[in-house]
Structure formats: C-alpha cells, structure tokens
N, C-alpha and C positions, 0 to 999 in steps of 0.2 A: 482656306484660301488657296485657290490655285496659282502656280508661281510659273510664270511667261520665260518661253525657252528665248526669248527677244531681251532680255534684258539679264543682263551680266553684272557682277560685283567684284571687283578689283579692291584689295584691303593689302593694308602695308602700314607702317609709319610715320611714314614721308617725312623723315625727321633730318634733314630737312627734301623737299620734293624734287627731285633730280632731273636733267633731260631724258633720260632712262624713261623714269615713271611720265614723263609727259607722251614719249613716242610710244609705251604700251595702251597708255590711255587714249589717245588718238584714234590709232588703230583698231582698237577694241571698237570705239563710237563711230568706226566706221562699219564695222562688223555687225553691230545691235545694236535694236530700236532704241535703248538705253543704255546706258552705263553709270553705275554708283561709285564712287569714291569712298572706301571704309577707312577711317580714319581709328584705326586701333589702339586704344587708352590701356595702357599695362599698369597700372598703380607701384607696382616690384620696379619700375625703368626709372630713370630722369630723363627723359629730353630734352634737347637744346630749345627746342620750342614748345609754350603750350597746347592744348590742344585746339584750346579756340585760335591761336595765332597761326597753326596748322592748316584750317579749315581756313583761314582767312586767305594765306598763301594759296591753299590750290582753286578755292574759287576766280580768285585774279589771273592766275597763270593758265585756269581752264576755262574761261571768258568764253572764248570764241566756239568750243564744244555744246552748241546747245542742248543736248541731249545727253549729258553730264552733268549729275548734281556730286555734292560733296555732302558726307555725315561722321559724326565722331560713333563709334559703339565701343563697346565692351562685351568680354565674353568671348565665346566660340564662334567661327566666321561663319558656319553653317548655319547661326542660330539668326545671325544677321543678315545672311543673304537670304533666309526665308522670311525673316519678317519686312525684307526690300520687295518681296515678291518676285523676286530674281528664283531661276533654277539653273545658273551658270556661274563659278566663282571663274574669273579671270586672273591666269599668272603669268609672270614674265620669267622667262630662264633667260642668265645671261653667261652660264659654266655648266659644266657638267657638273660640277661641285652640286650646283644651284636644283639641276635638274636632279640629285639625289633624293635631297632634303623636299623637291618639291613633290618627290614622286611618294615618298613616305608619306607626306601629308596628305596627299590629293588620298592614300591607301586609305587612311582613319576618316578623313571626312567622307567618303563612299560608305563605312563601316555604319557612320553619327547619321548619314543621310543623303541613303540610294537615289534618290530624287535631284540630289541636284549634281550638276556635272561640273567637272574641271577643264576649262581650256585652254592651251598654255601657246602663249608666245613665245619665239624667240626675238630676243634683244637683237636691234641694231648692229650691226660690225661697229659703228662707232658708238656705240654704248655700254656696250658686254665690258667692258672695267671700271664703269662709277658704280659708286658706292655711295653712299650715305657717310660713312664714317670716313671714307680717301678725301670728300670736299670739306667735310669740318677740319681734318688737317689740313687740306689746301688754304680752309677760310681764315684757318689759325698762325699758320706757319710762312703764307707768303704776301708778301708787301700791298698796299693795296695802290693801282696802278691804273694810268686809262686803260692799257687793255688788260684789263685784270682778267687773270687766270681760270678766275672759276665763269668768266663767260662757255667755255666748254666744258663747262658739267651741269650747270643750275638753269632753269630757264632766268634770264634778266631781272626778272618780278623778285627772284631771292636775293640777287646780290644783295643788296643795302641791309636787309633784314641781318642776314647771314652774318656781314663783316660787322654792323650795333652790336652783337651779341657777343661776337670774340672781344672788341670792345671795353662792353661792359663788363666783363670779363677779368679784365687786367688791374 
C-alpha cells in the first residue's frame, strides 16, 4: 500500500482531550488533505476514560473538522500510521522538555520506519501549560461554578463528562 504524504496521524491519549490537542488538530487539518485521530489503548494505564467514551468525546468536539476522523489502536504509532495510510505522524511540542522526549521518539520511529515523517507543531502561547493531568486536578480540586475553570483548558463538549467522573468518584 502506498501511504499519502496528504494525510497525517496525530496519536496521544486524550485522556481527557484538551484545547491543546484541539488547536493542533485544527491546524494539522488545515495543513493536510486528512487528519487521523489515534486514540492510544495501553492495557499497563487506567484512564479516567474509556476508550470508546474517548473516541466519543473527540468526535463531538471535532464535528466541524470534516477531514478528521477519530480511531482507537494499539501497539506502535508507526505501525498505525501505516495501516491509516498516512506517511506523516503529527506532534505538538509545547516545552522544551516536550521537544526532547519528542525528538528521541521521532529518532526510533525514523529507525522502525524511514518512510514516514514526523512534523511537529508548536503549541499555542495560550496552550503550552495544559496538560492532561493539571485539568483532571483542576476537574478534581475546584468547585464547580458557571464560569467554571476548566472552560480554559477543555473544549466545552468535556466539561460535564470531566466533572460526572470526579463525581462518581467520591
């Protein structure tokens, strides 16, 4: 199968899906004729979310991306951006920390499979400090409010999800 220098794979955990990952995925879809959503299943992890209620989140929150689909895999990203038929994984740096770890990666996956390329965004000025794990304490630790806090980090579509879960939780 030949794998389209038009179409890009973006993979992560989206555990839960942040303004972050929605302004790289944006971006990306403006970039190439497609963009995949890799929804990464570690069996060794617990997430606050399942996997299907993952996929369920970022198709809602990426609606209006027509040229954006959403998939759960497992395994090696290289193994799944070729069988997307993608030869582009999409990354977001949002530190230099971020660009270390990303730059080791992108080293191994060039090693696993010269054919497909790494191209890396940089994050937002107003993005480069959410995290995944800074809004589950935010989702955890602060009251919930009309203007509630994690308006500036989650797109709207997670709030309710986000704060059921701290919730059920208790």
């Amino acid at each position: 199968m030949s794998l389209s220098p038009r179409h890009a794979v973006y993979v992560g955990s989206f555990d839960p899906v942040t303004l972050g990952h929605f302004d790289i995925i944006s971006r990306g879809a403006r970039l190439f004729d497609r963009v995949t959503v890799g929804i990464g299943v570690n069996p060794g992890k617990s997430p606050l979310f399942t996997p299907q209620e993952r996929v369920e989140l970022l198709q809602d929150v990426l609606k209006p991306l027509a040229n954006v689909r959403v998939e759960c895999f497992e395994g090696l990203t290289v193994n799944f951006v070729r069988r997307c038929g993608a030869s582009v994984t999409l990354r977001g740096i949002r530190t230099l920390t971020d660009l270390d770890a990303e730059f080791t990666m992108s080293l191994a996956n060039h090693v696993l499979a010269p054919d497909i390329e790494t191209v890396f965004l940089m994050a937002g000025e107003k993005y480069s400090h959410i995290s995944s794990s800074l809004i589950k304490q935010i989702a955890q630790l602060s009251p919930e409010t009309e203007t509630d806090p994690l308006n500036a980090f989650v797109p709207v579509e997670v709030i309710e999800p986000l704060r059921a879960k701290f919730r059920n939780l208790r």
